[in-house]
DOFI-344231 format. One record per residue (C-alpha): x, y negated, z. Coordinates in steps of 0.2 Angstrom, whole numbers, plus 2048, in hexadecimal, padded with zeros to 3 digits. Layout:
# DOFI-344231
XYZ...
# end
This chain:
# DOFI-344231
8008008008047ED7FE8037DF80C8027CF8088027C18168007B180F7FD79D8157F978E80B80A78C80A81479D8098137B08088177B681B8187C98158197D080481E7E38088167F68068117FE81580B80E8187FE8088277F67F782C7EC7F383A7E27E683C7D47DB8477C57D38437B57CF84D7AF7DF84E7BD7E68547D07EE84F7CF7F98407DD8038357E08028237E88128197EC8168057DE8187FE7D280D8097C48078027C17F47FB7BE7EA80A7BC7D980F7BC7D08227BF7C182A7CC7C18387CC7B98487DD7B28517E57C38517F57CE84F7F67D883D8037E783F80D7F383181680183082280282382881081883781382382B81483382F80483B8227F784081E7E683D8137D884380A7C88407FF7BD8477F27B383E7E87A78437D77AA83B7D67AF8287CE7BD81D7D57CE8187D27D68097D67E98027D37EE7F17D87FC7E77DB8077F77ED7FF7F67ED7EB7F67EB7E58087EA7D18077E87C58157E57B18127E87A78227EB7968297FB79A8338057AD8338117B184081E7BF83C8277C984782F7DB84C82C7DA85E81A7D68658227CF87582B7C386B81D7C08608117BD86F81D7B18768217A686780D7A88618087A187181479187281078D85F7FD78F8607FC78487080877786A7FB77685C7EB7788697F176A8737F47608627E276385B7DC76086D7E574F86C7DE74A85B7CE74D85F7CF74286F7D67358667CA7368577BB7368667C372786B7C471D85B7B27238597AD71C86A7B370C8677AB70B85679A70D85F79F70186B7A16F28617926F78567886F78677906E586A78F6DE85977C6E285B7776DB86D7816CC8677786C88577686CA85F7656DA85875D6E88627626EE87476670087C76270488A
# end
């Protein structure tokens, strides 16, 4: 079979494997040779290989969709990939990039509430001052 990883902006993993594993909503299923065509959306979750010589291999994902066709083409389409050889290390360097980016969004959204806020108050002002109508 054939993985493919990929991200808006690069292909994470482009190798054969012999096994995936992945999770969606519904749970953590198994993909073989000769699967059939199949198609699910993925939440934030760990995607794992093994390789022809029988070594494993990781990635994280944050949300996406997999795909598998042919029995042998396995494709996942996500925002952000993560890969790795070690799940310890992967679970340590996934969970201090997706919180510097939590704490990111968090802070945009803040600061977006904030412009937003400020909009309303001036509209609000702008009207009890022209003589418009009051809130109460």
């Amino acid at each position: 079979m054939r993985l493919r990883i990929v991200t808006p902006l690069s292909v994470v993993v482009d190798e054969d494997t012999l096994a995936v594993r992945a999770e969606d909503d519904s749970g953590s299923f198994g993909i073989l040779p000769g699967h059939g065509d199949f198609l699910t959306s993925l939440a934030i979750s760990v995607i794992g290989w093994k390789r022809s010589d029988g070594s494993r291999r990781y990635c994280a994902v944050r949300r996406g969709m997999l795909s598998v066709s042919a029995g042998k083409d396995v494709a996942v389409a996500t925002r952000e990939a993560i890969a790795g050889d070690d799940l310890a290390t992967l679970d340590t360097t996934v969970l201090d990039r997706f919180r510097t980016d939590f704490e990111k969004e968090r802070s945009d959204r803040f600061e977006s509430n904030q412009l937003q806020l400020n909009a309303i108050r001036r509209i609000v002002s702008r009207l009890g001052s022209s003589g418009g109508t009051t809130f109460a």
